[in-house]
Backbone bond lengths (Angstrom), bond angles and torsions (degrees), N, CA, C in turn:
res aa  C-N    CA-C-N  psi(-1)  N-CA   C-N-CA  omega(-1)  CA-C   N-CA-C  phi
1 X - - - 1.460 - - 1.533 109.52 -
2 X 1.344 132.36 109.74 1.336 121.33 163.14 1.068 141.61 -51.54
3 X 1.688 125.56 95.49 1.532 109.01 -177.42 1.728 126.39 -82.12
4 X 1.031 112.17 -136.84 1.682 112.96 -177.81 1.370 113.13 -67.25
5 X 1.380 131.74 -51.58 1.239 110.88 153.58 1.260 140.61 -28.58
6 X 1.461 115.37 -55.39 1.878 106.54 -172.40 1.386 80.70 -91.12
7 X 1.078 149.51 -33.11 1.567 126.31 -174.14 1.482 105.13 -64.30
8 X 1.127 125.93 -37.61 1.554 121.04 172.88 1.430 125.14 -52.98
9 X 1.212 83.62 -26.32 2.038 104.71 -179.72 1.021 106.22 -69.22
10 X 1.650 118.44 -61.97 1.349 124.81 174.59 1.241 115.32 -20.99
11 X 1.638 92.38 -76.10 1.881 117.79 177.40 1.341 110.44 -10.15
12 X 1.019 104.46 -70.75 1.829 137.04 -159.85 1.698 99.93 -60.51
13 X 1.567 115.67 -68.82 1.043 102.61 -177.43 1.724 128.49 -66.89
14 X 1.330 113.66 -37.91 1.648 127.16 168.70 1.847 89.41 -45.91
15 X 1.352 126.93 -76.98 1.057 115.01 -152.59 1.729 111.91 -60.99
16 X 1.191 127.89 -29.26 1.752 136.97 158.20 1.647 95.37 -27.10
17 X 1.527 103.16 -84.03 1.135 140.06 -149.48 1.654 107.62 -56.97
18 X 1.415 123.68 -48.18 1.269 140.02 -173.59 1.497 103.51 -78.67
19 X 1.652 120.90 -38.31 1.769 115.73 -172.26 1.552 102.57 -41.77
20 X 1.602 98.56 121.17 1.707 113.38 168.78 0.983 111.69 90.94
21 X 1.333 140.58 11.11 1.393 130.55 -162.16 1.608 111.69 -120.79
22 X 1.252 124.87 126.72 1.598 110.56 160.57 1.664 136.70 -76.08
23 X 1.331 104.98 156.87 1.106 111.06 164.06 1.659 114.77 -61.49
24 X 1.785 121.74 118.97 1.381 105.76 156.41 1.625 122.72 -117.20
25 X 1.194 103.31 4.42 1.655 99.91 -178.23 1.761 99.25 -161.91
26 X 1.357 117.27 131.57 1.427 109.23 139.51 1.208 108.64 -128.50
27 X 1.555 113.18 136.67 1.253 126.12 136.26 1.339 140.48 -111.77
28 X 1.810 101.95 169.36 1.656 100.13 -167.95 1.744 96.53 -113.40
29 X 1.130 77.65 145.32 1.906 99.43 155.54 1.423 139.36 -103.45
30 X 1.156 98.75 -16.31 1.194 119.65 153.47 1.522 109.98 -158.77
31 X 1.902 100.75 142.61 1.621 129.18 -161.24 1.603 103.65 -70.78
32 X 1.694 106.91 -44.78 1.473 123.27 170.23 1.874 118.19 -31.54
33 X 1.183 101.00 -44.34 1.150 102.46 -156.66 1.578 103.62 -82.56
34 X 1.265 121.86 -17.38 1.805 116.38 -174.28 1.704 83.60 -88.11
35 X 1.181 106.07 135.36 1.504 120.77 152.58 1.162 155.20 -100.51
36 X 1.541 101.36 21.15 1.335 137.84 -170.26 1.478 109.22 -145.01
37 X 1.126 101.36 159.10 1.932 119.68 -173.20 1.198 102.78 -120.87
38 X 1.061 143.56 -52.43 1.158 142.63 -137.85 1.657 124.50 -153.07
39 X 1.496 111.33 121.44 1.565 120.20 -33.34 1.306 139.22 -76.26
40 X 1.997 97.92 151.08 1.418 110.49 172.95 1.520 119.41 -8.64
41 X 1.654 98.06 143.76 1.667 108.78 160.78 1.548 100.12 -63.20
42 X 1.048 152.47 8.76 1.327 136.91 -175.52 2.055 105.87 -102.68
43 X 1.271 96.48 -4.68 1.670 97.14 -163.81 1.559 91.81 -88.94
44 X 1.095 125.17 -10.71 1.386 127.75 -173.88 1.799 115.15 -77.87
45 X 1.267 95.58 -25.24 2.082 117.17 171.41 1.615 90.96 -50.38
46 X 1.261 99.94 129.69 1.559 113.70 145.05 1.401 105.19 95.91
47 X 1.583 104.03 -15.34 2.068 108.35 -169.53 1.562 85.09 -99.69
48 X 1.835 85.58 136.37 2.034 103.79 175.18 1.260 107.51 -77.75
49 X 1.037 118.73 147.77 1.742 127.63 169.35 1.115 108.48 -51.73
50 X 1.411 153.56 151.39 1.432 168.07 -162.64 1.240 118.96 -141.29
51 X 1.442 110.79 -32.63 1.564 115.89 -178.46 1.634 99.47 165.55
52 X 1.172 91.73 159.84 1.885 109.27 159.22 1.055 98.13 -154.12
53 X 1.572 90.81 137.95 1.852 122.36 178.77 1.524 80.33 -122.85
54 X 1.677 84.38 -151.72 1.699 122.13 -138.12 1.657 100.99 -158.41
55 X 1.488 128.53 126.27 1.301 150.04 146.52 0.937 137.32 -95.44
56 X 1.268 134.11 38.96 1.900 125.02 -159.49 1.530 84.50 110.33
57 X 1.770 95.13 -120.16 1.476 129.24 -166.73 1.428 97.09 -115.47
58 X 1.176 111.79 14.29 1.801 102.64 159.03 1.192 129.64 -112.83
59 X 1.809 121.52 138.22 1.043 92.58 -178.55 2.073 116.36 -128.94
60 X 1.294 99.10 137.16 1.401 118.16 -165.70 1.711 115.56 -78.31
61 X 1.161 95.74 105.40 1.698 105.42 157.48 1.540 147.20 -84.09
62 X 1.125 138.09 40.75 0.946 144.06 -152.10 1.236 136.32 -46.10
63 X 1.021 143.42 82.54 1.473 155.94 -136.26 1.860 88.45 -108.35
64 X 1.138 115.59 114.73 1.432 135.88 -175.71 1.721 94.54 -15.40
65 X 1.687 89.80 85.52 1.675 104.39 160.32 2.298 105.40 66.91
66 X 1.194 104.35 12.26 1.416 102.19 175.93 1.663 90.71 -152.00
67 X 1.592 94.57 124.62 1.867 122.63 -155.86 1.024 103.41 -109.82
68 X 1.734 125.08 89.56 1.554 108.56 149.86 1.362 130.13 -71.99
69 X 1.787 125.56 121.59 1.389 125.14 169.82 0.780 103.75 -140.51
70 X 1.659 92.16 149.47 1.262 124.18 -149.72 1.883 101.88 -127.51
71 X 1.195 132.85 153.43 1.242 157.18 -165.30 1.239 119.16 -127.25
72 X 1.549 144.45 78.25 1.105 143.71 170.81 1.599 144.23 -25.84
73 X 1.447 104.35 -59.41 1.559 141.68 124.57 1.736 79.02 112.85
74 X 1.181 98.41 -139.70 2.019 113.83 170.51 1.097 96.34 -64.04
75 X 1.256 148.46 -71.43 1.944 129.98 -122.68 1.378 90.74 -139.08
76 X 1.572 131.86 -6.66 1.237 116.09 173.50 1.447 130.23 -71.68
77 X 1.673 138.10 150.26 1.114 130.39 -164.27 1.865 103.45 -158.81
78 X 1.747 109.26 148.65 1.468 101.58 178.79 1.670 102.77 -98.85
79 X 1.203 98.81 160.74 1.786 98.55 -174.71 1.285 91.09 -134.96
80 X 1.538 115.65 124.43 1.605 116.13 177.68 1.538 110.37 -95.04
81 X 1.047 105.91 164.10 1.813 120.19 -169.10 1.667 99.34 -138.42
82 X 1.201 124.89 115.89 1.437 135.40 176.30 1.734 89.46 -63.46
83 X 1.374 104.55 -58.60 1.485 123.06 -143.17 1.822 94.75 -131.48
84 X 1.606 96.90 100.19 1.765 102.61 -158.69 1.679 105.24 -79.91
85 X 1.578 121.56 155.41 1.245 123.84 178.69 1.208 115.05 -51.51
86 X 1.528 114.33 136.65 1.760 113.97 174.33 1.765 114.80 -63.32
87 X 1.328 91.75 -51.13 1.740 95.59 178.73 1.598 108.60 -55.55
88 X 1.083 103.70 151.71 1.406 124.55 168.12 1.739 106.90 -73.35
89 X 1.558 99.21 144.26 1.472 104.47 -174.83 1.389 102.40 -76.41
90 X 2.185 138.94 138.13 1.261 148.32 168.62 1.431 96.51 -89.22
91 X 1.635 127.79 124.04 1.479 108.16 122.24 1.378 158.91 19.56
92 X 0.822 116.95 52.53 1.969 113.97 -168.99 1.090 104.10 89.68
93 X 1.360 125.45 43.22 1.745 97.97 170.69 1.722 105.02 -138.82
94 X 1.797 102.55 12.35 1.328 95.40 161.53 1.622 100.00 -162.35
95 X 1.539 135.81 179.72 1.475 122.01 -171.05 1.499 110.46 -84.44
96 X 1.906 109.94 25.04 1.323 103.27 -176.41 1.832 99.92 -73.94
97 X 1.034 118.95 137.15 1.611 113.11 146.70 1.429 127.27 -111.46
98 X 1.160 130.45 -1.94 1.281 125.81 163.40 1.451 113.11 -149.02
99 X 1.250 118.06 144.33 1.564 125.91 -178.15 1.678 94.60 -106.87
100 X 1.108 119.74 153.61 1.651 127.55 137.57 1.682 104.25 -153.71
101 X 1.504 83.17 137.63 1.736 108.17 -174.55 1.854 99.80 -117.31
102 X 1.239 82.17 122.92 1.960 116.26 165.03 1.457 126.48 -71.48
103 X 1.264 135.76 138.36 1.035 141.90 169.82 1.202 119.50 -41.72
104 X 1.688 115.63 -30.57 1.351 114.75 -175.34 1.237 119.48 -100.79
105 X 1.498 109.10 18.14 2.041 124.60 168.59 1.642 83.61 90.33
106 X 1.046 122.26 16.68 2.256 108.56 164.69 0.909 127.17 -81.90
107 X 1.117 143.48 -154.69 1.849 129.46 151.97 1.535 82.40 -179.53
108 X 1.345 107.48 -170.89 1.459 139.50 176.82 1.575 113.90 -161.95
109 X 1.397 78.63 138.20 2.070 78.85 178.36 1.583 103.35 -120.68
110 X 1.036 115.81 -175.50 1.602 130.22 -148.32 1.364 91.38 -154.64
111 X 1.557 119.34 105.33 1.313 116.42 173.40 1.325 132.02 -135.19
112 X 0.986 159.84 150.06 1.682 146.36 -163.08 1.492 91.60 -140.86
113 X 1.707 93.20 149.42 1.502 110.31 163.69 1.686 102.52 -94.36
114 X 1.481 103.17 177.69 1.372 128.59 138.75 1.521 90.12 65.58
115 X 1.129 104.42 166.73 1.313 137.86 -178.75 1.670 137.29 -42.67
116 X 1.106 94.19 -40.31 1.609 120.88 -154.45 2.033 87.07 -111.48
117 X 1.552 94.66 87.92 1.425 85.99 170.93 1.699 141.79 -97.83
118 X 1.254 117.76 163.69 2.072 104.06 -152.50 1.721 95.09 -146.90
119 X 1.249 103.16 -45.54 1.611 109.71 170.01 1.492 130.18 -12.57
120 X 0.999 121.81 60.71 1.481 132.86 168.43 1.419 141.92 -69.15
121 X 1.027 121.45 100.98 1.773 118.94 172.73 1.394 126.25 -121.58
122 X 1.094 135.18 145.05 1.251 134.06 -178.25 1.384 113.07 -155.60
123 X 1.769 110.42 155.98 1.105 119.81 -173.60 1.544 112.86 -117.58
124 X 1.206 88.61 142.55 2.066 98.38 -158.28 1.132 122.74 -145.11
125 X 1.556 145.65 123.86 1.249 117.24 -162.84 1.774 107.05 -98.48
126 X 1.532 109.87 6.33 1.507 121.40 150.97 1.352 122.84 -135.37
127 X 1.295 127.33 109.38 1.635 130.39 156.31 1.580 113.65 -0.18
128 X 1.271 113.79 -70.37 1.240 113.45 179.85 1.735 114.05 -43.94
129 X 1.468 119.45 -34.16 1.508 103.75 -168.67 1.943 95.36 -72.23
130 X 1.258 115.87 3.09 1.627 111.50 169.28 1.596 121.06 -53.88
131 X 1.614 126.83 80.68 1.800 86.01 174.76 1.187 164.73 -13.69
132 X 1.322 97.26 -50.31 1.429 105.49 160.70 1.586 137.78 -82.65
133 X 1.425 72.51 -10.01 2.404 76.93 167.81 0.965 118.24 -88.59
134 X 1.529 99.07 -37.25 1.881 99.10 167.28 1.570 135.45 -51.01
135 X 1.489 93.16 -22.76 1.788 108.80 -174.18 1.534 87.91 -88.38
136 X 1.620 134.93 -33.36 1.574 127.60 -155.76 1.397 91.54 -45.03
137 X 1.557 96.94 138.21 1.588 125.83 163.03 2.127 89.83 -81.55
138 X 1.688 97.61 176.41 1.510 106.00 -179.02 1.476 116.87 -73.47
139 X 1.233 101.48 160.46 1.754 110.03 -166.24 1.683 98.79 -82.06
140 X 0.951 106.42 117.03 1.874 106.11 174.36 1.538 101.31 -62.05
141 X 1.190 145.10 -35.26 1.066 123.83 -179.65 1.867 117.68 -101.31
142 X 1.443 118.05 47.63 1.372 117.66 176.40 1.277 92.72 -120.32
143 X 1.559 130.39 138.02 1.469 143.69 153.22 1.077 114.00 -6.01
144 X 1.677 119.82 -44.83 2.304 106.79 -179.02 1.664 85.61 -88.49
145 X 1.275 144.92 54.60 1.216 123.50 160.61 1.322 97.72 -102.66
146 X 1.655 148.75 99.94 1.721 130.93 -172.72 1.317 95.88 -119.60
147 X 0.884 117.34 -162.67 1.976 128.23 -149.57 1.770 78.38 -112.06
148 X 1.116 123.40 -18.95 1.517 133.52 -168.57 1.803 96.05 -79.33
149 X 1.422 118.72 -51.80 1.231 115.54 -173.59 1.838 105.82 -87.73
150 X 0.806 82.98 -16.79 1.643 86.79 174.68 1.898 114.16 -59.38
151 X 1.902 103.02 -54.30 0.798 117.80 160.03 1.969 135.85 -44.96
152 X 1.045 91.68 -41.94 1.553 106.78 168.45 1.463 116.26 -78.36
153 X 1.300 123.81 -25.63 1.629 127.62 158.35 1.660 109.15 -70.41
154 X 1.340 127.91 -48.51 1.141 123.61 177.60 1.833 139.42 -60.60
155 X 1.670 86.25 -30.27 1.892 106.54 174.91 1.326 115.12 -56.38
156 X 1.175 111.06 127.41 1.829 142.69 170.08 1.917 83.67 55.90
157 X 1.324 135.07 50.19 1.460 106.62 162.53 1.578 92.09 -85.75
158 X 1.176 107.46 -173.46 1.458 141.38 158.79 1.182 121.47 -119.45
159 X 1.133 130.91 70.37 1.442 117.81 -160.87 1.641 95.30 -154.88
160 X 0.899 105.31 143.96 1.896 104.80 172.70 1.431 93.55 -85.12
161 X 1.469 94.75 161.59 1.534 115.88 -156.42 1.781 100.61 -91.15
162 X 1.590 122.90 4.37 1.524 114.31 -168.39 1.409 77.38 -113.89
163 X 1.065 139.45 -27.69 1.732 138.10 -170.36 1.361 92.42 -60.58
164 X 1.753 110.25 -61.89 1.307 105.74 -144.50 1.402 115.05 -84.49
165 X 1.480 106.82 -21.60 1.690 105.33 -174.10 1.664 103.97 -91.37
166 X 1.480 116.90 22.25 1.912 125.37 169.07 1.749 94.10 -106.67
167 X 1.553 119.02 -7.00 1.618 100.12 -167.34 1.114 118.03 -94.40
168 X 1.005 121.75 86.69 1.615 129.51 167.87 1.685 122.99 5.46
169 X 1.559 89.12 -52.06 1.424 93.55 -171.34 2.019 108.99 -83.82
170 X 0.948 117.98 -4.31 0.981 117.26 148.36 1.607 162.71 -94.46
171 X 1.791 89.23 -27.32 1.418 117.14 166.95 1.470 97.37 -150.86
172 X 1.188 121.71 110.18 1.470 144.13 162.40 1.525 124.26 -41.94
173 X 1.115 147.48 111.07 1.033 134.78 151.16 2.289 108.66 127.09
174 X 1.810 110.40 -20.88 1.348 98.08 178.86 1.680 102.23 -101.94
175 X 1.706 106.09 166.01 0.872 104.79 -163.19 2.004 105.15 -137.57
176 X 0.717 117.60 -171.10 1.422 115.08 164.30 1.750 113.97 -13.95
177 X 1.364 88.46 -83.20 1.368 102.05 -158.55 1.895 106.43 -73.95
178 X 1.265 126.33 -58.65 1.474 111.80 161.25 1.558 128.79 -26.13
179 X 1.520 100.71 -60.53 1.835 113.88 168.08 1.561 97.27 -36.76
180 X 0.877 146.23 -40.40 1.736 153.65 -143.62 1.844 88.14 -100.25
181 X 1.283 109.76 -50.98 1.838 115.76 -176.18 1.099 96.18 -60.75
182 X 1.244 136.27 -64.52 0.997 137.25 -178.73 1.649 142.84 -37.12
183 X 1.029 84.71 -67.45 1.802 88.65 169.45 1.313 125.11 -78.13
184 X 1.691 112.85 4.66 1.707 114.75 -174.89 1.178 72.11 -93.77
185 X 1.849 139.07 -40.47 1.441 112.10 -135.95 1.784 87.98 -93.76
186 X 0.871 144.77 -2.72 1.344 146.08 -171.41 1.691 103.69 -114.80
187 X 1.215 117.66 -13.77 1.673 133.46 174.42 1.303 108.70 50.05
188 X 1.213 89.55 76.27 1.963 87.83 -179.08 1.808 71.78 -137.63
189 X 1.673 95.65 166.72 1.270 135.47 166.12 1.703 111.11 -72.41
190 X 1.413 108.65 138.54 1.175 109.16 -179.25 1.639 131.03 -93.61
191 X 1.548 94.28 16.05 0.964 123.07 177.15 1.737 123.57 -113.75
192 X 1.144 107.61 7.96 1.681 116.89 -149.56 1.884 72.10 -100.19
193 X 1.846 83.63 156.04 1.732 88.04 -174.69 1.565 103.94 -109.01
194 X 1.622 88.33 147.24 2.032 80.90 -161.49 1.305 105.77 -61.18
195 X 1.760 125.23 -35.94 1.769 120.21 -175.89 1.729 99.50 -43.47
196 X 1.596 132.10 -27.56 1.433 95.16 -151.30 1.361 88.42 -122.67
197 X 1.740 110.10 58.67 1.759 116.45 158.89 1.302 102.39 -129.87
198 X 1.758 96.16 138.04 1.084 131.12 -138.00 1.952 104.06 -85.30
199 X 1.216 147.46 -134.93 1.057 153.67 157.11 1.643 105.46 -62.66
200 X 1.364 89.28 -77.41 1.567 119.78 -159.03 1.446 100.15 -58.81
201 X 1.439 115.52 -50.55 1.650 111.34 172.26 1.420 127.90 -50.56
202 X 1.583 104.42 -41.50 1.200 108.27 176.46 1.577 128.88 -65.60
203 X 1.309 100.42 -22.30 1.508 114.73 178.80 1.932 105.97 -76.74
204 X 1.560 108.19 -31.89 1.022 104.48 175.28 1.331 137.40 -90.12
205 X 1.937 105.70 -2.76 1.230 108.46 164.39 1.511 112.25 -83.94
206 X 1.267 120.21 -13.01 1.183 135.05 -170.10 1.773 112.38 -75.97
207 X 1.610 97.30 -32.73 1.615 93.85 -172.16 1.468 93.28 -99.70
208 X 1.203 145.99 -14.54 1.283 133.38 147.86 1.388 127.06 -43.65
209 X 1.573 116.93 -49.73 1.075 123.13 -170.81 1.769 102.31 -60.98
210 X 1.383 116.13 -58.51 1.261 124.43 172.42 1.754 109.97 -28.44
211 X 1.180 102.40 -72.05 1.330 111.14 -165.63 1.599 126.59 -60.62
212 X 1.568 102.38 -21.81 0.893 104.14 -160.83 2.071 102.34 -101.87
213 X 1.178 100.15 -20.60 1.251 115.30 165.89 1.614 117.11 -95.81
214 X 1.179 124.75 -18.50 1.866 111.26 135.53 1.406 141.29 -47.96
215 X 1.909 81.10 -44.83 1.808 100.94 169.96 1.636 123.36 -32.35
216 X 1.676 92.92 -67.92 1.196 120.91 -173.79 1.583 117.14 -64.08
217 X 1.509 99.88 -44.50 1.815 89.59 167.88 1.183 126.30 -54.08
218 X 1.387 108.67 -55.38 1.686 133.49 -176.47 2.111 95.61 -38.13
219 X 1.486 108.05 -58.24 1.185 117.38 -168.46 1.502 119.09 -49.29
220 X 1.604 104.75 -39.85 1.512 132.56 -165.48 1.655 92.52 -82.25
221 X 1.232 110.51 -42.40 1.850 100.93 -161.82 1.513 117.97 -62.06
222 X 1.368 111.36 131.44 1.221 125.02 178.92 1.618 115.54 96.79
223 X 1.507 112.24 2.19 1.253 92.96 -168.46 2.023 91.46 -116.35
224 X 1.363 95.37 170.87 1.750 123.24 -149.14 1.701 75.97 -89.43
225 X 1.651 106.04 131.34 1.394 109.81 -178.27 1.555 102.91 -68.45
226 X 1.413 143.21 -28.85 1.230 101.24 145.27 1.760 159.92 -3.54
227 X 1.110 79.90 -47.10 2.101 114.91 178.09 1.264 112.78 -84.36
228 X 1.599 127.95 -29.57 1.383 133.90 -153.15 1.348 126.41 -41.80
229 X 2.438 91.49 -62.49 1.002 123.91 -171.84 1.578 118.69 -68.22
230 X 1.600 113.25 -24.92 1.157 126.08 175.12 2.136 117.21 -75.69
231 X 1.188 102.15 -23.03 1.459 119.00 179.06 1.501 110.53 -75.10
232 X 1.698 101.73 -44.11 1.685 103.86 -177.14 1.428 110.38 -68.09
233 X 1.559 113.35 -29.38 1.144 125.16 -154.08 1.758 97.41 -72.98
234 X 1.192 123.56 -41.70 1.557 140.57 -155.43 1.439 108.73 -104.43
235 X 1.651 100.07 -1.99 1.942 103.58 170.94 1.559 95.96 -107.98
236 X 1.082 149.52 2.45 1.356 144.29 -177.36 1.402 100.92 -79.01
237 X 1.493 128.01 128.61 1.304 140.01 137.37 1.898 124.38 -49.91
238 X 1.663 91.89 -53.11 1.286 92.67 -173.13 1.378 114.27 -126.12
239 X 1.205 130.38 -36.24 1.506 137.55 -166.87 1.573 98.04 -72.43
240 X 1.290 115.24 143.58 1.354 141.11 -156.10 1.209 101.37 29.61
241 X 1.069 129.79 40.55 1.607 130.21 153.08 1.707 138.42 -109.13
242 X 1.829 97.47 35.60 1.041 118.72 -162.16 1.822 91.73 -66.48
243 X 1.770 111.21 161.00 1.304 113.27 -152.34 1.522 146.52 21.72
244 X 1.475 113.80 26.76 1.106 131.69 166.66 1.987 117.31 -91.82
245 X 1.016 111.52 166.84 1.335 107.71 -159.97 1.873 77.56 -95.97
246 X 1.609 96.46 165.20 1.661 112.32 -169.99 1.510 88.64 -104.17
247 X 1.458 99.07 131.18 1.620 99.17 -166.45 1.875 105.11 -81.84
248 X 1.259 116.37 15.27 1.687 113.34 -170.71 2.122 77.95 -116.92
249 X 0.941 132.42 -53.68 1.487 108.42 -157.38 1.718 92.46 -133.88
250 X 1.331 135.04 -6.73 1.483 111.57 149.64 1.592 89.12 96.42
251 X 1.110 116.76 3.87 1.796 102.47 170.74 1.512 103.04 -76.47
252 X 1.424 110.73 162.84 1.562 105.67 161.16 1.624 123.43 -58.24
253 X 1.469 122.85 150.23 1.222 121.46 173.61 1.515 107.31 -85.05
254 X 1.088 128.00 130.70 1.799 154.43 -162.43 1.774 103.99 -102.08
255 X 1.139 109.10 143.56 1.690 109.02 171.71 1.908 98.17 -138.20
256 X 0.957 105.12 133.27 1.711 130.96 144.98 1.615 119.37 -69.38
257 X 1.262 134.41 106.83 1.538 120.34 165.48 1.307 115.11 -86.31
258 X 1.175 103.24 178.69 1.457 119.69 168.62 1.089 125.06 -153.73
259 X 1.563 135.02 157.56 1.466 120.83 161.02 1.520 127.56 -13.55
260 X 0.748 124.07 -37.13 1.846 120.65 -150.72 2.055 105.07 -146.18
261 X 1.674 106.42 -27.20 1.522 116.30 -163.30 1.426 107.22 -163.02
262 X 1.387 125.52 156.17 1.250 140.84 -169.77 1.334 118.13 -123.28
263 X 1.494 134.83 154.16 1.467 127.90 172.92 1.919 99.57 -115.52
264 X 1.075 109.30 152.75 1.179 129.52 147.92 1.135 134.85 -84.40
265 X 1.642 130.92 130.70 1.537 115.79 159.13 1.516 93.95 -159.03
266 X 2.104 107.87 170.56 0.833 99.54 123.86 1.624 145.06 -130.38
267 X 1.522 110.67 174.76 1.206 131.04 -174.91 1.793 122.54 -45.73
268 X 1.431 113.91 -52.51 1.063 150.30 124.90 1.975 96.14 22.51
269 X 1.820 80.93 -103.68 1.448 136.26 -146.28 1.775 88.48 -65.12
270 X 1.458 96.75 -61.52 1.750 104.16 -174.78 1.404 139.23 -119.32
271 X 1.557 97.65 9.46 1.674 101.49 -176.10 1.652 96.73 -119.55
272 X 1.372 149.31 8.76 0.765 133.56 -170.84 1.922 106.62 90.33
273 X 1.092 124.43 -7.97 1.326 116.83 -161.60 1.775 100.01 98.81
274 X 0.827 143.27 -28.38 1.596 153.89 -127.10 1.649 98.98 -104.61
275 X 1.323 118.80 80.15 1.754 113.54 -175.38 1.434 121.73 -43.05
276 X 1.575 134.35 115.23 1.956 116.47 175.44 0.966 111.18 -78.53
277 X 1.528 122.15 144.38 0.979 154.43 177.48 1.902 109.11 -40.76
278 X 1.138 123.66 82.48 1.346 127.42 162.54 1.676 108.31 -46.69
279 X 1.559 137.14 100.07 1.065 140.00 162.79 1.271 131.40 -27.66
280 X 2.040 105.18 -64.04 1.035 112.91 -175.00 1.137 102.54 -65.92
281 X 1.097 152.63 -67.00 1.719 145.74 -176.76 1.205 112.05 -48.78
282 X 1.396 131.61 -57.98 1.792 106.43 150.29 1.268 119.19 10.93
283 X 1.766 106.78 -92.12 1.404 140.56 -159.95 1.474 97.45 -62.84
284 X 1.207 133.71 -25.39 1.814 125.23 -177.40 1.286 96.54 -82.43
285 X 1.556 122.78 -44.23 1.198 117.55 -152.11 1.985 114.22 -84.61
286 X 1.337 108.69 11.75 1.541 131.16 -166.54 1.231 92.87 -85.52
């Protein structure tokens, strides 16, 4: 799933890439995926790009005051085209779901694998009428993000600290696998509840979070979303690096499952040495 990092990448390069250019075509491949009616993907023809930003995990194009964004989700991904397909995009007959074609013969498509679909875009003439932007919690990486507001998100919750730093509506932009960067590089448990961290902890989940989500941009910038998935993949310490050695102290890397997703850590680094209790294997082993 791409979080704020490669979506930032995105950002960066679409907005390079798009300065000056019009909209001349979108199409869909699938109807599912626009989440809005009104108005048509067709009102977007003829309006110049203005900019693209960034919301969380969305990312915003602005076509002179009318915003296509789009939502990646799990398996969704953009695929750039220097030199865009002649045929017209069909309906169901490949994992494209959205086309848009450029003035300068480019386009980009919007495509998801697998089964389980999340792929979202919509057209809006404000971000905010987005559901899910409206709920976004603050961007950890904008100037009012301080170890001060961090602190004020963390007081008397109850919440484990891998729940809460994946919830959107509270902190914008991490996801699975960062949440996982995160707390190895700050060595806390991914289970520890944010109400019962202390000053000093909090400051230190805080300069992890920073660092470790600079890391990752810095790593991502400049490169052709092609490249993205391969960059995130080769900056991870721990996430999908279950039985691999932890490259800071050499213990094995440990996984937690779950219904649907898994965490990484290590034991070592953030549990005391002390292995957590993987559930689902629990429950097989009964």
């Amino acid at each position: 799933m791409p979080e704020l990092p490669e979506v930032q990448a995105l950002v960066d390069f679409l907005d390079g890439r798009l300065d000056g250019l019009a909209v001349t075509g979108v199409e869909l491949g699938s109807i599912a995926v626009l989440k809005t009616y009104d108005p048509p993907p067709e009102a977007l023809v003829g309006l110049m790009v203005a900019g693209v930003g960034r919301h969380g995990k969305f990312v915003d194009i602005d076509c002179d005051g009318l915003h296509l964004i789009f939502h990646l989700a799990r398996a969704g991904w953009l695929r750039w085209s220097e030199t865009a397909p002649k045929a017209r995009l069909r309906p169901g007959r490949s994992p494209i779901a959205v086309r848009v074609r450029f003035s300068d013969d480019s386009s980009f498509d919007l495509t998801e694998a697998g089964t389980k679909k999340g792929l979202a875009a919509y057209l809006v003439s404000d971000p905010s009428q987005v559901p899910g932007i409206a709920s976004l919690g603050p961007d950890p990486l904008s100037p009012e993000f301080t170890v001060d507001v961090l602190a004020g998100i963390l007081s008397d919750r109850k919440k484990q600290l891998k729940g809460l730093l994946r919830n959107q509506s509270i902190i914008a932009g991490v996801g699975n696998a960062y949440s996982d960067e995160i707390l190895h590089a700050a060595k806390m448990s991914p289970f520890a509840l944010a109400g019962s961290l202390d000053e000093e902890a909090v400051a230190r989940l805080y300069e992890a979070l920073q660092r470790t989500l600079h890391r990752a941009v810095a790593a991502a910038s400049g490169k052709p979303a092609a490249e993205l998935k391969d960059a995130k993949r080769a900056g991870m310490a721990v996430h999908a690096r279950t039985g691999q050695a932890c490259p800071v102290c050499g213990d094995v890397v440990r996984e937690v499952s779950f219904a649907d997703s898994s965490l990484q850590y290590c034991a070592t680094c953030q549990t005391g040495g002390k292995p957590l209790a993987d559930r689902r294997m629990s429950r097989l082993l009964k």
